[in-house]
C-alpha positions as CSV (number, residue, x, y, z in Angstrom):
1,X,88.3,116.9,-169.2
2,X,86.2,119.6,-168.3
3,X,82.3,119.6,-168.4
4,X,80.1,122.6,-168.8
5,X,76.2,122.0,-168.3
6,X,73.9,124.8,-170.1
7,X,72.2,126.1,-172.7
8,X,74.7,128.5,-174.9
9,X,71.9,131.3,-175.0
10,X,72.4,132.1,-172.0
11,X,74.1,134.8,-170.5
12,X,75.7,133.2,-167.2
13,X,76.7,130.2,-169.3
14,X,78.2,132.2,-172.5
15,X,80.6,134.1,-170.0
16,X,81.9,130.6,-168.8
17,X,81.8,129.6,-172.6
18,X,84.2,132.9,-173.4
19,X,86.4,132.4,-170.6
20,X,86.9,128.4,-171.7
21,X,87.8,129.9,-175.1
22,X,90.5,132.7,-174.3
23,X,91.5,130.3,-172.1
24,X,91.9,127.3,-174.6
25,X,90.9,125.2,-172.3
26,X,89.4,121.8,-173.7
27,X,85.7,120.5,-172.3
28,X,82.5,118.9,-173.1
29,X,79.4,120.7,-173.7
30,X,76.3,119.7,-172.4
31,X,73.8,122.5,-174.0
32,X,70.5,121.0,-172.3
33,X,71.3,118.9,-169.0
34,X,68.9,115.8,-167.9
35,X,66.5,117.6,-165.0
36,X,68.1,114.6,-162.3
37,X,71.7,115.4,-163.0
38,X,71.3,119.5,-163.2
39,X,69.7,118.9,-159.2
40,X,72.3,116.3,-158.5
41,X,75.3,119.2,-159.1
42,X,73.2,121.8,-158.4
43,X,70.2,121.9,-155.7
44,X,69.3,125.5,-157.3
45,X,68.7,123.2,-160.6
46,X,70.1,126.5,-162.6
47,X,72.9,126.5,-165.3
48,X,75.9,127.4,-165.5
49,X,77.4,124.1,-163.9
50,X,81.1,123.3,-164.0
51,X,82.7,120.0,-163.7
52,X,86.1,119.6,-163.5
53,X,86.7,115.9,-162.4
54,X,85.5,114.7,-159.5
55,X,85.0,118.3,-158.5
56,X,81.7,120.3,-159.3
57,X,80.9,124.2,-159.3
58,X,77.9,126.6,-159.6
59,X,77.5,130.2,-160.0
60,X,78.9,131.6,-163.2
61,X,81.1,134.4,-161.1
62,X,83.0,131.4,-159.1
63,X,83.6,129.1,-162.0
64,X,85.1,132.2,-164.0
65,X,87.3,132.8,-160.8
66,X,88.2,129.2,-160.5
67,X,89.1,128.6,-164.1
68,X,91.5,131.8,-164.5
69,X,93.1,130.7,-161.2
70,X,93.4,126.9,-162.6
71,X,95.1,128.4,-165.6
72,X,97.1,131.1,-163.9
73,X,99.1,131.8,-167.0
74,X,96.8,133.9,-168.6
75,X,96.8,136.2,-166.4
76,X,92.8,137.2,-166.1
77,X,93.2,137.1,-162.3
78,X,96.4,138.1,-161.0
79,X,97.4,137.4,-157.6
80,X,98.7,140.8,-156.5
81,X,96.2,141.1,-153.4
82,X,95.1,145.0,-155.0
83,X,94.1,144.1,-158.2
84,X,92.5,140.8,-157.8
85,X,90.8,142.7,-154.9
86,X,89.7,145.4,-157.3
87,X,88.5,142.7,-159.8
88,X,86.3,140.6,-156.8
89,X,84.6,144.0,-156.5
90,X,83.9,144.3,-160.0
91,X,81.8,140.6,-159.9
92,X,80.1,141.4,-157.2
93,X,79.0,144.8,-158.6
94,X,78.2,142.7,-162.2
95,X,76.0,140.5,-159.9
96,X,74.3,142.4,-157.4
97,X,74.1,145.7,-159.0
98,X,74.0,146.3,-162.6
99,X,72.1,142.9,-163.3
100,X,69.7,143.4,-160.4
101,X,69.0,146.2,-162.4
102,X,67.8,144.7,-165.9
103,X,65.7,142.4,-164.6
104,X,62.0,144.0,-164.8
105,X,62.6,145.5,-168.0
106,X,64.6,142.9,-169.6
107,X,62.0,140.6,-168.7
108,X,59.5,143.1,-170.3
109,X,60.9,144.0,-173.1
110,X,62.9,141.5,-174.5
111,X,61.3,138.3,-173.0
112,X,57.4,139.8,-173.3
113,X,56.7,138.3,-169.6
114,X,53.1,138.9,-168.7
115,X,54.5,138.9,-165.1
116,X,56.3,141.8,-166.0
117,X,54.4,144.5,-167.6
118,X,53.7,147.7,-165.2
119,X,54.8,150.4,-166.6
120,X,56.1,152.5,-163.6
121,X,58.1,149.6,-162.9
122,X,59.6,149.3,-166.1
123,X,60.7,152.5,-166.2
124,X,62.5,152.5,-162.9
125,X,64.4,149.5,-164.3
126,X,65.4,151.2,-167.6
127,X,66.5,154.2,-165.6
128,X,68.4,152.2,-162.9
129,X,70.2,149.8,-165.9
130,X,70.6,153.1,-167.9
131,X,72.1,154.5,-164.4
132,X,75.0,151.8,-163.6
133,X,75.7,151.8,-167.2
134,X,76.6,155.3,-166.6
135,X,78.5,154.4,-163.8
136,X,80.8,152.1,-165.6
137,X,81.2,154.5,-168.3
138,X,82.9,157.1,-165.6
139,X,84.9,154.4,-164.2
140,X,86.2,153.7,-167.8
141,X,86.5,157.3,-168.2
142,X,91.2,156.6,-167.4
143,X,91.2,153.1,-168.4
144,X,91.3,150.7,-171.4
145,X,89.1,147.8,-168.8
146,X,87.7,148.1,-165.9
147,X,90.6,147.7,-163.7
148,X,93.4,149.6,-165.5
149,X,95.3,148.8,-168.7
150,X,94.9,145.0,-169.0
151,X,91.3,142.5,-170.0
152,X,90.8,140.5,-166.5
153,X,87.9,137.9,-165.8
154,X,86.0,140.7,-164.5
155,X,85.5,142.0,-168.3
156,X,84.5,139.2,-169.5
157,X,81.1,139.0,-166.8
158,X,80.7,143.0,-167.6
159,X,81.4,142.9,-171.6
160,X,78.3,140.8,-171.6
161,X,76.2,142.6,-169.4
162,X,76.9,145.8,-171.7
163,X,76.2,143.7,-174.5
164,X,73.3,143.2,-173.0
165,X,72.4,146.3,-172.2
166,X,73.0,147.4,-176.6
167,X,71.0,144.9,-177.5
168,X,67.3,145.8,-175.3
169,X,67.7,149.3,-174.5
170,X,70.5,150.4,-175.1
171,X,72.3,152.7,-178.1
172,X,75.7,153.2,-179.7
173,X,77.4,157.0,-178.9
174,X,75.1,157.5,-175.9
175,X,78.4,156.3,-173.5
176,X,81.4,157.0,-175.5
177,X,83.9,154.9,-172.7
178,X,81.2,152.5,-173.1
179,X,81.4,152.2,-177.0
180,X,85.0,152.4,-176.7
181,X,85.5,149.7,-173.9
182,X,83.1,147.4,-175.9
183,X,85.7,147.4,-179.3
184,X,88.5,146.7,-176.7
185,X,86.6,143.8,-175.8
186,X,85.9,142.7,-179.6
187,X,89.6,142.2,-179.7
188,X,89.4,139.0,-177.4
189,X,89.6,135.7,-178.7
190,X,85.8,134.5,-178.9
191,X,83.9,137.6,-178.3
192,X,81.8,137.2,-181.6
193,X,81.0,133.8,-180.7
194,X,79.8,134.3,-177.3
195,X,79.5,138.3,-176.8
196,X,78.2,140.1,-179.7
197,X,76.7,136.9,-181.3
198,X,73.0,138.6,-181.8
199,X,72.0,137.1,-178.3
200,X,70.9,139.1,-175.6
């Protein structure tokens, strides 16, 4: 059986906690992770961990890769070289874009870190985050998801970034794709547990 090692609050660990779900995958939570065997998996000592086995994985955007290609069937990452190439773009932009973007003021407004509380530099991050949200709202502008027509495991890293982005800065009927893309998203199996759960 499976084993997933983090705290359920978190935002890494409740996309791997969405994608075990749609999936129907049975596993073992561990929601807070002895210090020793978090560095044993993991020499960043940071959650999401996967274990799967005698086989272990970090970083939340390669264990939701590796679990929709261990259960192939469901068709979150097909393996048509265009579209699984289109949703490998979409992680990396989830990671090293829009997030990168949310970090001053998330930690600033939400989190109240005293490490985090100059105000040019909050406003730069609310206008970047408010920026690739816009961005994603024009790519949604033709499509139901983010790639086309069907939910892939691309959605599920930016359904909770956008979720995210409602529930510190963001409002309702400022992106209409945005809005709309997030009720597609509500139809998945598990999003009210782990998505729109009242969690940022």
């Amino acid at each position: 059986m499976m084993t997933l090692l983090g705290r359920s609050t978190s935002i890494n660990v409740r996309k791997i906690l969405w994608c075990l779900d749609i999936l129907e995958c049975p596993f073992q939570h561990i929601e807070q992770p002895d210090v020793q065997t978090l560095a044993t998996l993991n020499p960043n000592r940071l959650v999401p961990v996967l274990t799967d086995g005698d086989f272990s994985l970090w970083e939340s955007n390669a264990i939701l890769r590796y679990l929709a290609r261990r259960f192939p069937d469901s068709d979150l990452y097909p393996s048509t070289p265009t579209v699984r190439s289109l949703i490998d773009q979409w992680l990396d932009w989830q990671l090293a874009e829009f997030n990168s973007a949310w970090v001053y003021a998330f930690q600033a407004r939400v989190r109240n870190n005293p490490d985090f509380q100059n105000a040019d530099l909050i406003e730069q991050s609310v206008r970047n985050w408010n920026d690739k949200v816009a961005l994603l709202n024009d790519q949604l502008a033709d499509k139901d998801f983010v790639t086309g027509a069907q939910f892939r495991v691309c959605d599920i890293a930016l359904a909770l970034s956008v979720n995210r982005w409602y529930e510190s800065i963001g409002q309702i009927g400022r992106f209409a794709h945005i809005d709309a893309y997030f009720r597609r998203c509500a139809a998945q199996k598990g999003f009210t547990d782990w998505v729109a759960n009242g969690v940022a």
